[in-house]
PAKE-124135 format. One record per residue (C-alpha): residue number from 1; x, y, z. Coordinates in nm, 3 decimals. Example, Ala and Ser with C-alpha at 12.3 -4.5 7.8 and 13.67 -1.06 7.14 Angstrom:
2
r k=1, c1=1.230, c2=-0.450, c3=0.780
r k=2, c1=1.367, c2=-0.106, c3=0.714
***
This chain:
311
r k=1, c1=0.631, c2=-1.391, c3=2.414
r k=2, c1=0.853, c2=-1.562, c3=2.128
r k=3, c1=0.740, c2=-1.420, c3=1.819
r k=4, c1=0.764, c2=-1.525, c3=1.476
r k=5, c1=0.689, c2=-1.196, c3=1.270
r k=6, c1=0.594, c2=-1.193, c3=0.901
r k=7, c1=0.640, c2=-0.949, c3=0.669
r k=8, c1=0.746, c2=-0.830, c3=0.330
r k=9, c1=0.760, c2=-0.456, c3=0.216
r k=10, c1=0.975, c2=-0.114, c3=0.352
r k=11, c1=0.573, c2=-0.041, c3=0.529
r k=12, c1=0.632, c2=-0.374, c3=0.737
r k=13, c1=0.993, c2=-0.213, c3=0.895
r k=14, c1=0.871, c2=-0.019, c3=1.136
r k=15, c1=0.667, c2=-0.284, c3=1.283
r k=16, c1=0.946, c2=-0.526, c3=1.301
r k=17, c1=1.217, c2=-0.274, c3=1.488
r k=18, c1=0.909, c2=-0.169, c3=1.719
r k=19, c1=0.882, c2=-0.546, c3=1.838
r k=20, c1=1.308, c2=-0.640, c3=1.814
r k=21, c1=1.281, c2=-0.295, c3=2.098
r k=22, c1=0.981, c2=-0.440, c3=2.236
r k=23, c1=0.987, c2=-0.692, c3=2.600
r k=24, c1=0.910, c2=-0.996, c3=2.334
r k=25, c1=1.172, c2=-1.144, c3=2.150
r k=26, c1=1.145, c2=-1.218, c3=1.768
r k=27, c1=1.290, c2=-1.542, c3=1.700
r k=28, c1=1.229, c2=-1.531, c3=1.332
r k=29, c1=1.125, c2=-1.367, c3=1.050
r k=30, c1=0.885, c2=-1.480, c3=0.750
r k=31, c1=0.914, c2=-1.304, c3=0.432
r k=32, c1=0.878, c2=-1.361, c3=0.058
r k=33, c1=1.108, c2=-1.494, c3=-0.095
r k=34, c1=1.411, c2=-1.243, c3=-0.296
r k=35, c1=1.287, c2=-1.091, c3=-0.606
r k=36, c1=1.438, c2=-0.956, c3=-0.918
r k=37, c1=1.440, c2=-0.532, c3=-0.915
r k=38, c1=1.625, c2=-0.239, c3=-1.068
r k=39, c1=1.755, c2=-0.202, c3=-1.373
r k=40, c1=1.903, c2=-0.500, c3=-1.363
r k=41, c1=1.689, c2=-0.714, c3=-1.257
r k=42, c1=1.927, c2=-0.879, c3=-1.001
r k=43, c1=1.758, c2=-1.111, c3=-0.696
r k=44, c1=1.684, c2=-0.879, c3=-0.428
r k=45, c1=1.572, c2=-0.958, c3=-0.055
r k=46, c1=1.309, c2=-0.807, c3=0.102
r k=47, c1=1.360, c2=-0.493, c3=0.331
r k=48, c1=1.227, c2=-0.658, c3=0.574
r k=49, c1=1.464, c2=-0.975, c3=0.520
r k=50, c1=1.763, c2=-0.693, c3=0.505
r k=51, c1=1.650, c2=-0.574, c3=0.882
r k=52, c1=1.626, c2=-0.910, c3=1.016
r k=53, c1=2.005, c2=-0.992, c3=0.869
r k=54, c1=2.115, c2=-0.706, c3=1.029
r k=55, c1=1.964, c2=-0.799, c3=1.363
r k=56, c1=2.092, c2=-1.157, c3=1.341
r k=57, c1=1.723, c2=-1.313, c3=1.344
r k=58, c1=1.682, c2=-1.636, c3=1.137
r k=59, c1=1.492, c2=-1.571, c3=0.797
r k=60, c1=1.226, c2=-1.790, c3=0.654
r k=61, c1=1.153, c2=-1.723, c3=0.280
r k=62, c1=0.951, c2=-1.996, c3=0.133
r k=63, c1=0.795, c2=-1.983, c3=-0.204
r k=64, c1=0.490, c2=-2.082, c3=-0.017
r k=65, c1=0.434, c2=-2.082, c3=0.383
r k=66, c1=0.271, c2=-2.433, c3=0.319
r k=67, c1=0.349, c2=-2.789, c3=0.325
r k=68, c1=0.504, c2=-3.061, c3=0.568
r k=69, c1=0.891, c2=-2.855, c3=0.592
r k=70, c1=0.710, c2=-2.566, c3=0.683
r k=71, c1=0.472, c2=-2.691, c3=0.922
r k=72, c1=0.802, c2=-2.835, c3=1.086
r k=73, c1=1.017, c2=-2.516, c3=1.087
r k=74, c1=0.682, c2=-2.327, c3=1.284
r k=75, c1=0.668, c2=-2.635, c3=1.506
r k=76, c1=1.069, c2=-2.587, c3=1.599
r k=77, c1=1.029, c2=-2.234, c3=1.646
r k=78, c1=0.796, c2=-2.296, c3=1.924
r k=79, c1=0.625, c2=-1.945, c3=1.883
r k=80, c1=0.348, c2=-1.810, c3=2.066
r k=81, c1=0.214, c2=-1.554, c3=1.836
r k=82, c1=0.348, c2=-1.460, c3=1.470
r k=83, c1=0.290, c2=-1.077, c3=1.370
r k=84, c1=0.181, c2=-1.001, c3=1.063
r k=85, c1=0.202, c2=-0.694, c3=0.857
r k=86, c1=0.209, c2=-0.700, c3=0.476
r k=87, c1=0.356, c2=-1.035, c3=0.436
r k=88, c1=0.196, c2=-1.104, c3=0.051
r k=89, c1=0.060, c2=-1.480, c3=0.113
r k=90, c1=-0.270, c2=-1.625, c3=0.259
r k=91, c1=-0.197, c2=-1.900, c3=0.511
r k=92, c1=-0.369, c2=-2.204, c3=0.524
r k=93, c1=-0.573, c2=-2.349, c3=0.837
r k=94, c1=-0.318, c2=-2.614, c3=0.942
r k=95, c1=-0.014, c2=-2.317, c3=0.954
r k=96, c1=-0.308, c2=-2.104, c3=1.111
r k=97, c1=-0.387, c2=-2.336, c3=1.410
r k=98, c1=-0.031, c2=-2.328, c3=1.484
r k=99, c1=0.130, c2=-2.051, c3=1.688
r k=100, c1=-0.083, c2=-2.066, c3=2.036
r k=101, c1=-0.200, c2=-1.711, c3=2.015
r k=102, c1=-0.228, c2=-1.694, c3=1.659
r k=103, c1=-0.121, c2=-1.463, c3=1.413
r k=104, c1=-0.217, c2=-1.151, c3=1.459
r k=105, c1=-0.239, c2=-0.919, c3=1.166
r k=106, c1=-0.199, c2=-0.541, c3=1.150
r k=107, c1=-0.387, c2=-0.440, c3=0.843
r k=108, c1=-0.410, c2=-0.050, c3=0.769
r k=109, c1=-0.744, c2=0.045, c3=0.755
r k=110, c1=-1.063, c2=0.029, c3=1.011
r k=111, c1=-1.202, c2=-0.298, c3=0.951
r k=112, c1=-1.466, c2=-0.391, c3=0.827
r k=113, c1=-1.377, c2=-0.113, c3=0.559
r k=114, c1=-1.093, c2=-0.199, c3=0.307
r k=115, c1=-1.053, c2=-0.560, c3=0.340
r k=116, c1=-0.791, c2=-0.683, c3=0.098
r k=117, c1=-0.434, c2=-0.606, c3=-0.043
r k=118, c1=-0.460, c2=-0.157, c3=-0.115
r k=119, c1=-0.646, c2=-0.048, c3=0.192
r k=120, c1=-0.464, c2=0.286, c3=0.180
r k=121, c1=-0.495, c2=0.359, c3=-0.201
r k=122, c1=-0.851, c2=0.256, c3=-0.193
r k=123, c1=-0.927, c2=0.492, c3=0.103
r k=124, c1=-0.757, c2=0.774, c3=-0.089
r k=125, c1=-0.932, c2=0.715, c3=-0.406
r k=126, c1=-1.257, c2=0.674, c3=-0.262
r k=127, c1=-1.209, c2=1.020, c3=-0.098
r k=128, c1=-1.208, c2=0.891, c3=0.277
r k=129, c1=-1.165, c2=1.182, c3=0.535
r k=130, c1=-1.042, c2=0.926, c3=0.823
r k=131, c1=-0.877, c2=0.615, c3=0.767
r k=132, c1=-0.679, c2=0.390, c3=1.034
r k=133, c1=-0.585, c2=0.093, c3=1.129
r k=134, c1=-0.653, c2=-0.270, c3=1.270
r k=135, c1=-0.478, c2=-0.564, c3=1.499
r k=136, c1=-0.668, c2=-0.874, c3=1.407
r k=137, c1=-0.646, c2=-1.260, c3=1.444
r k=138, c1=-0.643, c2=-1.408, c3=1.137
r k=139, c1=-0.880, c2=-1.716, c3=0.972
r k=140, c1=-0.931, c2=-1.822, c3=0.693
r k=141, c1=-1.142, c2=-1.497, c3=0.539
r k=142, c1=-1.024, c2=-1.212, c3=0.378
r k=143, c1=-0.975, c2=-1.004, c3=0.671
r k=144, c1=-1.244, c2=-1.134, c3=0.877
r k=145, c1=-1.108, c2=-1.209, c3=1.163
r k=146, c1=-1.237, c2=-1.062, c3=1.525
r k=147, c1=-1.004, c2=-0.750, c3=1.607
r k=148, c1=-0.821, c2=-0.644, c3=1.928
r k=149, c1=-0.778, c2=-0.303, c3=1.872
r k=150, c1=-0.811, c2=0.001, c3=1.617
r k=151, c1=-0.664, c2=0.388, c3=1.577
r k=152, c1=-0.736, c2=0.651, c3=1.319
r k=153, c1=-0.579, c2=0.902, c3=1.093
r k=154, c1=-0.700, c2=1.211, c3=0.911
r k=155, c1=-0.632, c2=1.171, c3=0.536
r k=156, c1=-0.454, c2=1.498, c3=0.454
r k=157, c1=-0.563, c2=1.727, c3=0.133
r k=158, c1=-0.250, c2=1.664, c3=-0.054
r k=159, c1=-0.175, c2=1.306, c3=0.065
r k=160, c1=-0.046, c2=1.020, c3=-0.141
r k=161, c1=-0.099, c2=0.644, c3=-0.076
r k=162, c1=0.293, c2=0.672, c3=0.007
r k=163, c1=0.284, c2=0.954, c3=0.224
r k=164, c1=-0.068, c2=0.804, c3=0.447
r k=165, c1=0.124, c2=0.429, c3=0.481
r k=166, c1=0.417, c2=0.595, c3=0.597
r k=167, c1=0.230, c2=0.775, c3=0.847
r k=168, c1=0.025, c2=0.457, c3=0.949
r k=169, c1=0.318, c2=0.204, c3=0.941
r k=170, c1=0.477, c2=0.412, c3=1.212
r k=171, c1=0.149, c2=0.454, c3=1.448
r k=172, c1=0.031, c2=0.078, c3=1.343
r k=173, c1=0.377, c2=-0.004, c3=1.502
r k=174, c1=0.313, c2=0.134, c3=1.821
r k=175, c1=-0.051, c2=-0.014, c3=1.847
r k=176, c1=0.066, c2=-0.374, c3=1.713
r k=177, c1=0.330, c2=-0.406, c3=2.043
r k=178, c1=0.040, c2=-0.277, c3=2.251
r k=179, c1=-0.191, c2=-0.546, c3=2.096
r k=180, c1=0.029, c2=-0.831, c3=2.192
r k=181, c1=0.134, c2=-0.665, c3=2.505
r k=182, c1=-0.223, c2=-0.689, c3=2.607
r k=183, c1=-0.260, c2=-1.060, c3=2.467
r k=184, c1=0.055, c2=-1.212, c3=2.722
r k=185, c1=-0.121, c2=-0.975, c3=2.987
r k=186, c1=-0.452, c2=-1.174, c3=2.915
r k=187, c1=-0.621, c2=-0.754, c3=2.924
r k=188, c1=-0.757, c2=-0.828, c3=2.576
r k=189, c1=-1.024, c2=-0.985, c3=2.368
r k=190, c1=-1.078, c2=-1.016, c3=2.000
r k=191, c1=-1.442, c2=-0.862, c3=1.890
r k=192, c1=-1.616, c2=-0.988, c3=1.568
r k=193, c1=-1.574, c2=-0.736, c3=1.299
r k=194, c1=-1.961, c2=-0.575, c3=1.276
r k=195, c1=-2.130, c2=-0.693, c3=0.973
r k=196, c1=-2.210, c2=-0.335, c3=0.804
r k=197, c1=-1.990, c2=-0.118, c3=0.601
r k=198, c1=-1.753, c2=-0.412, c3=0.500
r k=199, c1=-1.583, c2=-0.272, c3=0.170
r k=200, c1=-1.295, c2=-0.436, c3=-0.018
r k=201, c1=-0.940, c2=-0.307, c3=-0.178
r k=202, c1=-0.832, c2=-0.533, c3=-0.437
r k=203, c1=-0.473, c2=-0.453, c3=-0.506
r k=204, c1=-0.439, c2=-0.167, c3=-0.837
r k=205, c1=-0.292, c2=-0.306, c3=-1.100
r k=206, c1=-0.120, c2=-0.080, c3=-1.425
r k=207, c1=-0.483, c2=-0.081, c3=-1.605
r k=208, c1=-0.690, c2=0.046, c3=-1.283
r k=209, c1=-0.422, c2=0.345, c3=-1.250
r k=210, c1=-0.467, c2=0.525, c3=-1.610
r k=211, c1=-0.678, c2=0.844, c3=-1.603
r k=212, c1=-0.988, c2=0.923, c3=-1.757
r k=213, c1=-1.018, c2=1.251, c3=-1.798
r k=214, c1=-1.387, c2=1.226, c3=-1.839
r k=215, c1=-1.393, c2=1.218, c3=-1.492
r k=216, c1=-1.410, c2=1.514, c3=-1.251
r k=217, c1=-1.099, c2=1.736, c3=-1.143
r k=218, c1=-1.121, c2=1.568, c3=-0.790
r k=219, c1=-1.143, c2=1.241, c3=-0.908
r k=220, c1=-0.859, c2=1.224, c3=-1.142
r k=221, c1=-0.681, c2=1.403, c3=-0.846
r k=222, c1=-0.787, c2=1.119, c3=-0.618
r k=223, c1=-0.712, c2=0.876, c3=-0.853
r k=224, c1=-0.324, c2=0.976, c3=-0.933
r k=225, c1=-0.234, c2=1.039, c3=-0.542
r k=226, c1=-0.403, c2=0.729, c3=-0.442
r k=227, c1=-0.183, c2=0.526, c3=-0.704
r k=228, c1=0.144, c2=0.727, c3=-0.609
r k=229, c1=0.389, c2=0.556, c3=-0.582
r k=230, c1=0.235, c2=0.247, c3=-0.722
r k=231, c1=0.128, c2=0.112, c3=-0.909
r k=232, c1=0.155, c2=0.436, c3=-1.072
r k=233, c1=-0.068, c2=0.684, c3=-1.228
r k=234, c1=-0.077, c2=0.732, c3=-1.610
r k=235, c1=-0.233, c2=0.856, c3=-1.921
r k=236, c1=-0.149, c2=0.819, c3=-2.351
r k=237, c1=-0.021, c2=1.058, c3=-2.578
r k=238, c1=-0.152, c2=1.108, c3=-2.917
r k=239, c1=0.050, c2=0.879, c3=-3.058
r k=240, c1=0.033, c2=0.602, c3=-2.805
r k=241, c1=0.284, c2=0.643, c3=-2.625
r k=242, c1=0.242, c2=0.648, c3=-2.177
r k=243, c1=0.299, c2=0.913, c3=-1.980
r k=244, c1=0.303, c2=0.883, c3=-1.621
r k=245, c1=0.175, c2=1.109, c3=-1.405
r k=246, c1=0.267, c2=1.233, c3=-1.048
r k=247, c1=-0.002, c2=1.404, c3=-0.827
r k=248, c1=-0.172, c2=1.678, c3=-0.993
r k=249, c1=-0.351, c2=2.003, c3=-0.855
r k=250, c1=-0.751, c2=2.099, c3=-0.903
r k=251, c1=-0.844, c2=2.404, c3=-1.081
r k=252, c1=-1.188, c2=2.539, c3=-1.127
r k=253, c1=-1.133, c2=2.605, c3=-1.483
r k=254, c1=-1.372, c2=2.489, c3=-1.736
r k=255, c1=-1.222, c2=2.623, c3=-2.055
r k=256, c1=-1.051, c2=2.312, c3=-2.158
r k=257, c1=-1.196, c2=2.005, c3=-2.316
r k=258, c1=-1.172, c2=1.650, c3=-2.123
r k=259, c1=-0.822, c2=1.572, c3=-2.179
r k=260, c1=-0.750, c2=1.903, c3=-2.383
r k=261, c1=-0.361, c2=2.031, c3=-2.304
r k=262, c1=-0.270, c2=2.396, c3=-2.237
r k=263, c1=0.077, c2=2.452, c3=-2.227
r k=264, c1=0.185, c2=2.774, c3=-2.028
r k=265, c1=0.500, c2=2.876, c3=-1.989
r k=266, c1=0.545, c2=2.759, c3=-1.646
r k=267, c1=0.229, c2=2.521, c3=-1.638
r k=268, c1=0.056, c2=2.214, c3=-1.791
r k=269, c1=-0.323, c2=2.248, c3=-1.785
r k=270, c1=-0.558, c2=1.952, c3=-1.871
r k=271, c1=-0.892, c2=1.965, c3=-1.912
r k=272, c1=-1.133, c2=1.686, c3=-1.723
r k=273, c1=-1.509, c2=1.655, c3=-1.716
r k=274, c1=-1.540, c2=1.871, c3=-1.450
r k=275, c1=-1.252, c2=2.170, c3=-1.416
r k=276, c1=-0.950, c2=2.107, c3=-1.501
r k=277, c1=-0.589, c2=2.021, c3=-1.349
r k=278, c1=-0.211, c2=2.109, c3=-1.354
r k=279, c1=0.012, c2=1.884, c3=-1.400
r k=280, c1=0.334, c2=1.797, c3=-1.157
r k=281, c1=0.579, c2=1.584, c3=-1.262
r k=282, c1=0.554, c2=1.361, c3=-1.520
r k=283, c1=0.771, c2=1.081, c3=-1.649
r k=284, c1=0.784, c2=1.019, c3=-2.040
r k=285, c1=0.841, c2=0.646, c3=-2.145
r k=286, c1=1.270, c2=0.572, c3=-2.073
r k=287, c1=1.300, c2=0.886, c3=-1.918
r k=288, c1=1.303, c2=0.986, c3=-1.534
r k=289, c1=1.073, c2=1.242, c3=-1.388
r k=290, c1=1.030, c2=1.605, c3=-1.427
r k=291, c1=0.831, c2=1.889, c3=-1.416
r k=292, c1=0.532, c2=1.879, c3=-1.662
r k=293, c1=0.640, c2=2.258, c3=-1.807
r k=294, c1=0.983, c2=2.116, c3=-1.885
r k=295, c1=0.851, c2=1.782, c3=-2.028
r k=296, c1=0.565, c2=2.013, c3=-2.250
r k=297, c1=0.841, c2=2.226, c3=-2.397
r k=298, c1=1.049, c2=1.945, c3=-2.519
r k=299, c1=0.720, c2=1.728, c3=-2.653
r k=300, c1=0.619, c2=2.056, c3=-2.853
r k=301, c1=0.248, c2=1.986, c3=-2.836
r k=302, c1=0.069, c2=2.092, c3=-3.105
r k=303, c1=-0.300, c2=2.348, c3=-2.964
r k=304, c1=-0.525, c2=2.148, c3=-2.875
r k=305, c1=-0.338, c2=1.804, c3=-2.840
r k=306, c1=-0.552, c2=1.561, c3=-2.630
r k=307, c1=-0.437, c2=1.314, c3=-2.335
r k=308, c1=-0.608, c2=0.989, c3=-2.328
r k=309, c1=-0.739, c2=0.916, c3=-2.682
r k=310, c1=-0.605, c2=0.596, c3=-2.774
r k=311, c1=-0.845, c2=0.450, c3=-2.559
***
């Protein structure tokens, strides 16, 4: 099949070389458009956009995959199906109704659960055991559409949002090819997503990734891993000031007040409302990350200096 595959982030990659290596050929690639990152903020493309350069396959990056121009590039293209996997836009009916197998998205969870942008940080944070991952047609809903197929992955103890999506980008790959293997093949047919156990992952902005360390050990611990490595877990200092937070480690200590530091000499302790947790790496405002103990000696916190009290 001629493909037209759309796609943003580093996740989206491994989808994209699994289908340039697959029997279909991708004639083009949809992306958002180059954005401003680093230190300098210089214009950026996509890593997805960078692959497709490198493979010499055209690049769309409209501002919006809408309008008349648009509707006329898909119509040249002459695709039969378009791919999707983190592209970063809702599409309208009229660009919908065009490719003549649809577009078929690959959305990392097991739909109906986690519809929306954060499927894996949501599962994380919610303290999911299995998670997975769906080929779907799209419509106009939220991740409605009737799915093709689905696979599943343990959520490991010490997992991040970064580590699981790495994990499911690769194995969504593999199933994606399969799904539109099976749609030229005609061996397929999309099934209505069941109406029970629909849930929803809003994407986590800065304010839904600071800590409160009212909160149990295992849900602070759920909490930072399932916002590593964005947006980004964080908590205040006494004075105000952030201080993020990488993934942290459970103790069954109950010593320590919610939010309460104990500095050890090879260890940061913090209290929570239900044990307590050590610290990993943290990352002090203009600074770059390091190991809590080495941040804690430099900060020379005073006994019984509290996290989280601005609020």
């Amino acid at each position: 099949m001629r493909l037209l595959f759309a796609g943003t982030p580093a996740p989206a990659v491994p989808a994209l070389e699994a289908l340039i290596a697959s029997r279909h050929e991708v004639v083009a690639v949809l992306t958002r458009p180059d954005a401003r990152a680093g230190r300098g903020r210089k214009l950026t493309p996509s890593p997805v956009k960078e692959r497709a350069l490198e493979a010499g396959i055209e690049v769309l990056d409209p501002a919006q995959p809408r309008g008349e121009e648009f509707l006329a590039e898909l119509v040249r293209l002459d695709v039969d199906a378009a791919p999707v996997v983190a592209y970063g836009a809702l599409l309208r009916r009229d660009v919908i109704d065009v490719p003549r197998h649809g577009w078929i998205n690959l959305h990392f969870s097991v739909l109906p659960a986690w519809r929306g942008a954060a499927p894996v940080q949501h599962a994380i944070i919610a303290g999911d055991e299995v998670t997975g991952a769906s080929t779907f047609r799209i419509e106009e809903g939220l991740d409605t559409g009737p799915v093709f197929g689905t696979l599943t992955e343990t959520v490991r103890r010490r997992d991040t949002a970064g580590d699981l999506l790495d994990r499911l980008a690769v194995a969504g790959a593999e199933l994606l090819v399969r799904t539109l293997d099976a749609i030229e093949d005609g061996t397929v047919m999309a099934v209505p997503q069941p109406a029970d156990g629909v849930s929803h992952a809003p994407r986590l902005l800065p304010p839904d990734a600071k800590v409160d360390w009212r909160r149990p050990a295992y849900v602070v611990d759920r909490l930072v891993r399932g916002c590593t490595p964005a947006p980004g877990a964080w908590t205040t200092l006494p004075d105000g000031a952030r201080l993020g937070l990488g993934p942290v480690r459970p103790t069954d200590e109950t010593h320590l007040a919610p939010g309460e530091v104990e500095v050890r000499k090879d260890a940061v302790v913090v209290g929570t409302g239900g044990g307590a947790v050590t610290l990993g790496d943290v990352v002090p405002v203009g600074k770059r990350a390091m190991a809590a103990a080495d941040w804690a000696r430099g900060a020379r916190l005073e006994p019984g200096t509290r996290l989280g009290e601005d609020a």
